[in-house]
N, C-alpha and C positions, 0 to 999 in steps of 0.2 A: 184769219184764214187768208186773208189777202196778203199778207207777209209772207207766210209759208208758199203760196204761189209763186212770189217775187224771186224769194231764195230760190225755189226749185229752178227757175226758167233760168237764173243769173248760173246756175249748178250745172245745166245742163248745156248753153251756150257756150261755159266755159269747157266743159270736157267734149263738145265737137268740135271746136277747136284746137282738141289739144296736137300736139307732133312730135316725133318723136326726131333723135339726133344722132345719127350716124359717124362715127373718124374710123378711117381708113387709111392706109398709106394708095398709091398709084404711080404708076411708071409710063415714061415715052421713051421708045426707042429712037436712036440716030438723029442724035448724039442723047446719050442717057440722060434722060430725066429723072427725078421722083419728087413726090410731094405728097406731103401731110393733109388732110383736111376734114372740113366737118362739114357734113351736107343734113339737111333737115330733110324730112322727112312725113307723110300724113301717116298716122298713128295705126293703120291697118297695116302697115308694114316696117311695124317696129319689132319683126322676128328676124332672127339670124338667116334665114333662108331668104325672106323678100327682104330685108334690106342689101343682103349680096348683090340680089339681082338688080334691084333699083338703080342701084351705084352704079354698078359696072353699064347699065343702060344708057345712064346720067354722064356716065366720064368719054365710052366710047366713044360719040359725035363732037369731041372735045380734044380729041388723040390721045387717050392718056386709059392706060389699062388696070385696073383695079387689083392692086396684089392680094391686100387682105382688109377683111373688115376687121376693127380693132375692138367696137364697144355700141352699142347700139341703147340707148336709152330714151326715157320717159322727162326727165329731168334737163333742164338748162345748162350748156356747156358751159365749165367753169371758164375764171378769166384765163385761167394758164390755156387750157386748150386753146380760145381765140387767140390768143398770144402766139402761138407754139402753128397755129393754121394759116397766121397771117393772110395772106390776100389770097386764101382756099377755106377762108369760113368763109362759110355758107353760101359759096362762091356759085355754084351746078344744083 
């Protein structure tokens, strides 16, 4: 029984922690910017609708305006995305 407790607590620590991972493109104007990135995210707003908002919350005080959200998941960004985000994973 003490096992089964362990696991549950080690089950349960691990999925309130879990987060989720948002890539987006984003734009500054004058002189044109844009950039690629992967912003993390806590897992209550791993819907298409709050992570829009999120981001663009997260980029605005940044100067940089959110065009589109691209992919919003549960799952760890592969290397290619860190790759591909360079110094905008997990930057904001």
């Amino acid at each position: 029984m003490k096992y089964l407790i362990l696991i549950y607590a080690v089950f349960i620590s691990s999925v309130a922690d879990a987060a989720c991972y948002a890539s987006y493109k984003a734009k500054r104007d004058d002189p044109l910017k844009l950039h690629y990135g992967v912003m993390q995210l806590p897992d209550q707003q791993c819907t298409p609708k709050a992570a829009t908002q999120a981001l663009a919350l997260r980029l605005l005080p940044h100067g940089w305006i959110l065009l589109n959200l691209l992919t919003v998941s549960l799952n760890i960004p592969t290397p290619t995305q860190k790759e591909n985000a360079g110094e905008n994973f997990l930057r904001y």
